[in-house]
Short mmCIF file of the C-alpha atoms (twelve columns), coordinates in Angstrom:
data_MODEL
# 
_entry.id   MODEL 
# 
loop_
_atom_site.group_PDB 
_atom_site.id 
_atom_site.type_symbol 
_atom_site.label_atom_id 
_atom_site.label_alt_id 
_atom_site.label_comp_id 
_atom_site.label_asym_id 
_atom_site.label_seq_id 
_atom_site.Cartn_x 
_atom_site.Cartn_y 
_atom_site.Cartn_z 
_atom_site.pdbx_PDB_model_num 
ATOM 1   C CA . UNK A 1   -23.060 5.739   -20.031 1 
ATOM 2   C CA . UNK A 2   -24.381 5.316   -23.679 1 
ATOM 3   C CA . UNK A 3   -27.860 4.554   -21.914 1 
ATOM 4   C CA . UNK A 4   -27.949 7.649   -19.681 1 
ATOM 5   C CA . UNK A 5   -27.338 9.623   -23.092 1 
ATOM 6   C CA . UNK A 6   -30.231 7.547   -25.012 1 
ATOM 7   C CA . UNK A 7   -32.019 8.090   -22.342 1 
ATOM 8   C CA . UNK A 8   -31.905 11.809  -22.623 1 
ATOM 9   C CA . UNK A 9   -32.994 11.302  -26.024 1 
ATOM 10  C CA . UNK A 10  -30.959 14.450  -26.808 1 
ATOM 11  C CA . UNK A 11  -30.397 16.278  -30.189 1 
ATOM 12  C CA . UNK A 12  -27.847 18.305  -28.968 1 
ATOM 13  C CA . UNK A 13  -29.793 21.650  -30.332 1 
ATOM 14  C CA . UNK A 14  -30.070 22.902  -26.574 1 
ATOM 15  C CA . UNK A 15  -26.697 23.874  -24.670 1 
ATOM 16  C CA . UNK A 16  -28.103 22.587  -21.480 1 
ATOM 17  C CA . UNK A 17  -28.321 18.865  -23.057 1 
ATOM 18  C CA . UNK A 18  -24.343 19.244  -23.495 1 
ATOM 19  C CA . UNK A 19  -23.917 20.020  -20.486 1 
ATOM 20  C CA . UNK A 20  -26.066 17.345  -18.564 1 
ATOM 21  C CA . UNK A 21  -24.085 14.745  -20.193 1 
ATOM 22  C CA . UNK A 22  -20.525 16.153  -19.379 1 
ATOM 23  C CA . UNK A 23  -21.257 16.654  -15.983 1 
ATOM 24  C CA . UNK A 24  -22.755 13.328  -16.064 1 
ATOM 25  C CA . UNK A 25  -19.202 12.170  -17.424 1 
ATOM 26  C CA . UNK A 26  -17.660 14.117  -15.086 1 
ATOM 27  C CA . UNK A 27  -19.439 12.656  -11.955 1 
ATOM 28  C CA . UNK A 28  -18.699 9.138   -13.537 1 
ATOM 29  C CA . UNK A 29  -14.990 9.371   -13.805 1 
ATOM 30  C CA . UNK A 30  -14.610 11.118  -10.383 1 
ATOM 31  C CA . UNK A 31  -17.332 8.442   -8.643  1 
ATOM 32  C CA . UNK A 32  -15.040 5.737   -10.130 1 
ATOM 33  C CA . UNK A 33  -11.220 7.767   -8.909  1 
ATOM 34  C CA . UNK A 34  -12.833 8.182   -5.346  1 
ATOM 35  C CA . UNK A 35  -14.034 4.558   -5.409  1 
ATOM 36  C CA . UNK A 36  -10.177 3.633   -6.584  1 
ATOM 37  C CA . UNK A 37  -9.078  5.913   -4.024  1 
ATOM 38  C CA . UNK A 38  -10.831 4.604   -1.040  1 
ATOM 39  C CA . UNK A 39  -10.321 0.743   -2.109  1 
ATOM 40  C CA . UNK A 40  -6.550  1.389   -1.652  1 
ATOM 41  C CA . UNK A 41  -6.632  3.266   1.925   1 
ATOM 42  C CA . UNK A 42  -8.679  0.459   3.517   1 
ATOM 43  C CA . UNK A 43  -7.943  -2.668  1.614   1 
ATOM 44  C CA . UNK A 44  -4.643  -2.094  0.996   1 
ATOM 45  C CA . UNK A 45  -2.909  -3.371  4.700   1 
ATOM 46  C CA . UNK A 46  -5.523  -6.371  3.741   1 
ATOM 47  C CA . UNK A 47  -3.812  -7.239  0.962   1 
ATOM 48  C CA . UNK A 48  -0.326  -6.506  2.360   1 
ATOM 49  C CA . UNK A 49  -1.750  -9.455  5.276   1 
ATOM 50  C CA . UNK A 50  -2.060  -11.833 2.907   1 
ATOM 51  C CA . UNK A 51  1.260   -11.169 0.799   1 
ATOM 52  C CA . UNK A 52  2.928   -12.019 4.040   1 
ATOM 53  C CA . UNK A 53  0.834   -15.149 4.740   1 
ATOM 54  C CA . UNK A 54  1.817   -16.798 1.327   1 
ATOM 55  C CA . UNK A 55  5.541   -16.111 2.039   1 
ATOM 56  C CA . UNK A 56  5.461   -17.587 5.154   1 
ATOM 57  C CA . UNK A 57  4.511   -15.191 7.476   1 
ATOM 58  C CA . UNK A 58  4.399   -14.034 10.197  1 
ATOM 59  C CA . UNK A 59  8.031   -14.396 10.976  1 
ATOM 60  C CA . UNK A 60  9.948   -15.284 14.154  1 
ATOM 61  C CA . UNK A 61  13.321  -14.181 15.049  1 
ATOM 62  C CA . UNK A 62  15.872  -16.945 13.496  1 
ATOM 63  C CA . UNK A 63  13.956  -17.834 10.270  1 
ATOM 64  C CA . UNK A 64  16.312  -17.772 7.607   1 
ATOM 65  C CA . UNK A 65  14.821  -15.737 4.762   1 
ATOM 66  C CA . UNK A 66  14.646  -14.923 0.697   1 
ATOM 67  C CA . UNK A 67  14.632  -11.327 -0.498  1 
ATOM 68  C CA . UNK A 68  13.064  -10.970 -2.855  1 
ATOM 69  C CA . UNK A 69  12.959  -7.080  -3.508  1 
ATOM 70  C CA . UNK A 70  15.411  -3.957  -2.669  1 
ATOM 71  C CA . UNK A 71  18.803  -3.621  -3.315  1 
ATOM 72  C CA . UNK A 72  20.202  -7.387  -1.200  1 
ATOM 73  C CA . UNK A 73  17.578  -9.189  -4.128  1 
ATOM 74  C CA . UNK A 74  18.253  -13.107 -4.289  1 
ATOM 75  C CA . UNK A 75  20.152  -13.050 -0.956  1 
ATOM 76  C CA . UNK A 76  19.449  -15.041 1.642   1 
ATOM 77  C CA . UNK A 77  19.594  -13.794 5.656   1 
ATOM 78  C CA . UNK A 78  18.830  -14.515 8.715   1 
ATOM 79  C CA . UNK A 79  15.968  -12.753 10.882  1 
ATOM 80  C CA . UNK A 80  17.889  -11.063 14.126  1 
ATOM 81  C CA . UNK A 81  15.395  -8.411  14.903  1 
ATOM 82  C CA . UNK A 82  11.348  -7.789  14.508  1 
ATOM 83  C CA . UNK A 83  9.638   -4.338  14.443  1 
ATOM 84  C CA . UNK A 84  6.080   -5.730  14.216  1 
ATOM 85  C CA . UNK A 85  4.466   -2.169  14.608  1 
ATOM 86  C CA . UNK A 86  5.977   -1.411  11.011  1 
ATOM 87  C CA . UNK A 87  5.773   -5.044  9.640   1 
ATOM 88  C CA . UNK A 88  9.279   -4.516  9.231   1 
ATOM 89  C CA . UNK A 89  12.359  -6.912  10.112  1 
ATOM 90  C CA . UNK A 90  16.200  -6.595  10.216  1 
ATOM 91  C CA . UNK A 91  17.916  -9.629  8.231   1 
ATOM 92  C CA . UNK A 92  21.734  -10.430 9.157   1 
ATOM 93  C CA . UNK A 93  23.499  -9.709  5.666   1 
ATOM 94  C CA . UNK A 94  26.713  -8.680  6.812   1 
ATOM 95  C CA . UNK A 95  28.442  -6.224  9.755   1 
ATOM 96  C CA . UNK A 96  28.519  -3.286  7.714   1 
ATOM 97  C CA . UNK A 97  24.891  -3.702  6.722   1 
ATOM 98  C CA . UNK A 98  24.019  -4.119  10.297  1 
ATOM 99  C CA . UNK A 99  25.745  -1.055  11.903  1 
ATOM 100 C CA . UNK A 100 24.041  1.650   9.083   1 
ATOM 101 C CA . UNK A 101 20.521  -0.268  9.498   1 
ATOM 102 C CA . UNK A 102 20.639  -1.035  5.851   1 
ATOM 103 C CA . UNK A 103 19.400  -4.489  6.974   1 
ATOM 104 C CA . UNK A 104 15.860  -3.376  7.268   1 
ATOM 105 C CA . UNK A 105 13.092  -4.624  5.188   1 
ATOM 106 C CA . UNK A 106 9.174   -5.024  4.842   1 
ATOM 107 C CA . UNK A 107 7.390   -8.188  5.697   1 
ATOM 108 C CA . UNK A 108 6.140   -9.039  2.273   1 
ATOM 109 C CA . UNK A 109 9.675   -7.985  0.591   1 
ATOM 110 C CA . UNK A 110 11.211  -11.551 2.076   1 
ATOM 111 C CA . UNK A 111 10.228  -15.015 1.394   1 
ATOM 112 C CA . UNK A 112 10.884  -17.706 4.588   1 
ATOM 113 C CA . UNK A 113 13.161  -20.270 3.358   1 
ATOM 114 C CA . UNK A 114 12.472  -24.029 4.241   1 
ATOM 115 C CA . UNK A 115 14.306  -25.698 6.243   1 
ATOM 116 C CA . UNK A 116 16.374  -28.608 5.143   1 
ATOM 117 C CA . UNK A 117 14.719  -31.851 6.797   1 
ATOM 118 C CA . UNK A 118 16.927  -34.191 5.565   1 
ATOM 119 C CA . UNK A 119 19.893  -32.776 7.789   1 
ATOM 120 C CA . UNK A 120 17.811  -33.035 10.660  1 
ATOM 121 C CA . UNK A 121 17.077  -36.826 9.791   1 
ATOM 122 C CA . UNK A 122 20.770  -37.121 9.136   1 
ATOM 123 C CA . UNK A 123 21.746  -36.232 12.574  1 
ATOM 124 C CA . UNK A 124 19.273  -38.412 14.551  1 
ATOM 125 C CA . UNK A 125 20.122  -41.421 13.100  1 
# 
């Protein structure tokens, strides 16, 4: 920006001088909000993809799961129901939770748990 006002080699004497450079501000600032704008309505869902991938994502009906946002934060459910169109999913808390739909949560609020291996080596042997 300082260049563009070099540039003009301005004094400042002339009212149209003042005016080039705010509406040279202007256009800068709203260039930039538009640009800020845009880059959240399209790469947004991107980034939302790959929030989901590093918490284990996609999930499955059964996959025991960590939330990690919202008011159940730090508890621990189980995945009954999937409602892929609005990368949500239902997580068995409790009853009560179930029957008011309470249960319902985003895809990148929950973090898949891993599953204990040792039990499973446990029980074959």
């Amino acid at each position: 920006m300082i260049l563009v006002i070099k540039a003009c080699r301005t004094n400042f004497a002339q009212p149209y001088d003042v005016w080039l450079i705010l509406h040279t501000l202007l256009a800068f600032v709203a260039y930039h909000l538009l640009g800020m704008l845009l880059g959240v309505m399209f790469l947004w869902r991107f980034v939302g993809l790959l929030a989901i991938k590093l918490n284990g994502g996609p999930f499955a009906i059964g996959d025991r799961v960590f939330i990690l946002a919202g008011p159940h934060k730090g508890e621990v459910g189980t995945v009954y129901e999937l409602w892929k169109s609005r990368f949500q999913l239902r997580v068995f808390l409790n009853e009560e939770e179930k029957k008011k739909v309470k249960d319902v949560l985003g895809d990148h609020q929950v973090w898949r748990v891993a599953e204990d291996k040792s039990e499973g080596a446990e029980q074959q042997s």
